[in-house]
Structure formats: structure tokens, C-alpha cells
C-alpha positions, -999 to 999 in steps of 0.1 A, spaced: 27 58 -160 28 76 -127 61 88 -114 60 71 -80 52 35 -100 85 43 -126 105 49 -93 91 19 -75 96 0 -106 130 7 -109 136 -2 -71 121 -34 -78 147 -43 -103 174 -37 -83 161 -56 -54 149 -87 -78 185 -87 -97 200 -85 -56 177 -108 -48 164 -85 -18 131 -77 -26 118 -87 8 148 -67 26 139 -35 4 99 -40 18 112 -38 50 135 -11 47 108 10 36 83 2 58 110 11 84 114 43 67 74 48 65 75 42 103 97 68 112 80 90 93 46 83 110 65 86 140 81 114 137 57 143 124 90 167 122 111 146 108 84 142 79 78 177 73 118 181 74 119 156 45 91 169 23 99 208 32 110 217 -5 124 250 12 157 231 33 187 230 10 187 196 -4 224 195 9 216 198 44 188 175 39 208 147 24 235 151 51 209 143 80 194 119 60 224 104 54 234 102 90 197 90 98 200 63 73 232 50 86 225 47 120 193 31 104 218 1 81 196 15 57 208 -1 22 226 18 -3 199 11 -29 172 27 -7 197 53 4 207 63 -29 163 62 -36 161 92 -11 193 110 -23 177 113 -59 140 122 -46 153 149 -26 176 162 -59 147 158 -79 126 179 -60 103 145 -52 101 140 -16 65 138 -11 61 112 -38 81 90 -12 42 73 3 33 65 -33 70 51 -41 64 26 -10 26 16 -22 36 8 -50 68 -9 -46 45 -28 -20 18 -39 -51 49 -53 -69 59 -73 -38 25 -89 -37 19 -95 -80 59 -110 -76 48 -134 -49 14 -140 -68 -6 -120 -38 -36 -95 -39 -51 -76 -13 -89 -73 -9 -108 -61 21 -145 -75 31 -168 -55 52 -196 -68 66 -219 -64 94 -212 -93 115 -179 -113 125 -170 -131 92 -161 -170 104 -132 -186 89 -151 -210 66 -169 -175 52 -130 -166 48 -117 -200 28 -151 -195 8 -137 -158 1 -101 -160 -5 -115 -194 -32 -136 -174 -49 -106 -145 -53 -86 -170 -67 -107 -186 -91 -113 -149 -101 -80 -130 -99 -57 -160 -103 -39 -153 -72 -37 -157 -34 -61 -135 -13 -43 -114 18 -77 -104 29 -86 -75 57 -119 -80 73 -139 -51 86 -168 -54 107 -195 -21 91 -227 -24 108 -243 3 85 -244 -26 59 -273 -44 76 -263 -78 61 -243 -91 32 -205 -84 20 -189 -63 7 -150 -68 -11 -129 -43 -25 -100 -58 -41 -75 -31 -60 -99 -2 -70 -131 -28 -79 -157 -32 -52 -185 -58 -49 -213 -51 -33 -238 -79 -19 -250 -60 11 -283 -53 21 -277 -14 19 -272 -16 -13 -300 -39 -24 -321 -17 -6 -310 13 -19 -310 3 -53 -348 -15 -48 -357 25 -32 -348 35 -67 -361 15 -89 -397 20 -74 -393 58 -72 -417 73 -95 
């Protein structure tokens, strides 16, 4: 099992015995934020040369000001004393894939060529969960290198109906 997943398993236990898991999400995301706000602050958080001391001491403060929960605070302590700091990303995907397999949620994304209407979208999420069991969050992305067709990624599986790849593979299996 990856680190980051036993970390952001362990985070989810917490928050579903506190029943907070929606208030940890949004700490984190708040924490994720910063960080994409703040370029220094990142690189002051994943610089493994800073004492871990003085790290935790502005972090601390940072976190504070933030009403940052002790759980999460506590999280950050322990990366930083183990060294773990750039895991942090991972930690929140993660903790995020939880989220959405507690609530009975998966994430797919369709690309296609043209603007998908919103019957396409009910015929989409439907077919995810006669598949998958579970309620589509989809995100739809307009790729007009596909010609026609869809494409859906959902987790790490992609299905491809597109006219690229039809083509493509028809190019192939005529080559000589």
C-alpha cells in the first residue's frame, strides 16, 4: 500500500469516528490552496533542509490563524518529523478518493469534440452507474483532436469511442 493512502487512511478514521469527514476535506483543500498560492510557502514546507522545529513553529502559527483542526494539525506535525512533507498532494488525493467511495461517488471525465448536452450527460452518468455501482461526478472536456465520439476516463480505465481512435486502429489493421 502506498504511504500517502496508509496516511490518508488513517485521517479518514479519525474524521469518520468525529464524524468530520467533510470538515477534514475542506481543511485540506484550504491547506492545498495556500500552497498553490503561495509558491514560498510550499517550497518552505517541503524544503527537507529547514529544521523541522522551526518548520513546525510557523506551521503551527500558520495553522492557527488558519482554525486549522488539531487532527489535521497534528497530520502536518508528523509529516514534517517523518521526513514526509512532499507526500502531503498524494495524502489529500487520496483522502479525497475516500471522501467520494464513503459517499458512494466516482469521478470520471468525458472528452469529446463537441459540447456534450445534458441528456448525453444523464445517458453517461446511467451507464456509470449500472457499471461502477456508484454516482458519476463527471468533468466534461471539449478535445477537438477527437474528431467525433467520447471518450471517459474514470479512475485509471479509459474508454475510448472516438473517431481518432477508430481510425487509428482501422490505419493499422490495413497496414501491410
Amino acid at each position: 500500500m502506498n504511504v500517502s493512502i496508509r496516511y490518508a487512511k488513517a485521517v479518514f478514521q479519525i474524521a469518520e469516528q468525529q464524524n468530520k469527514i467533510d470538515n477534514f476535506m475542506q481543511e485540506l483543500n484550504k491547506l492545498k490552496q495556500l500552497f498553490l498560492e503561495d509558491k514560498s510557502l510550499k517550497d518552505f514546507f517541503n524544503d527537507l533542509l529547514v529544521e523541522k522545529m522551526k518548520k513546525i513553529k510557523v506551521l503551527s502559527v500558520l495553522l492557527d490563524k488558519l482554525n486549522i483542526s488539531k487532527e489535521i494539525k497534528n497530520l502536518i506535525i508528523l509529516l514534517i518529523n517523518s521526513s514526509r512533507e512532499q507526500i502531503f498532494d498524494d495524502i489529500i488525493i487520496s483522502y479525497e478518493e475516500m471522501c467520494d467511495a464513503y459517499k458512494g461517488l466516482i469521478k470520471a471525465e468525458v472528452y469529446a469534440a463537441y459540447d456534450v448536452t445534458q441528456d448525453e450527460i444523464n445517458v453517461l452518468k446511467t451507464r456509470i452507474k449500472d457499471l461502477f455501482k456508484k454516482e458519476a461526478l463527471l468533468t466534461i472536456k471539449k478535445d477537438s483532436s477527437i474528431i467525433g465520439g467520447v471518450r471517459l476516463k474514470v479512475g485509471w480505465t479509459i474508454y475510448d469511442g472516438t473517431i481518432k481512435t477508430h481510425l487509428k486502429d482501422f490505419t493499422n489493421s490495413i497496414k501491410i
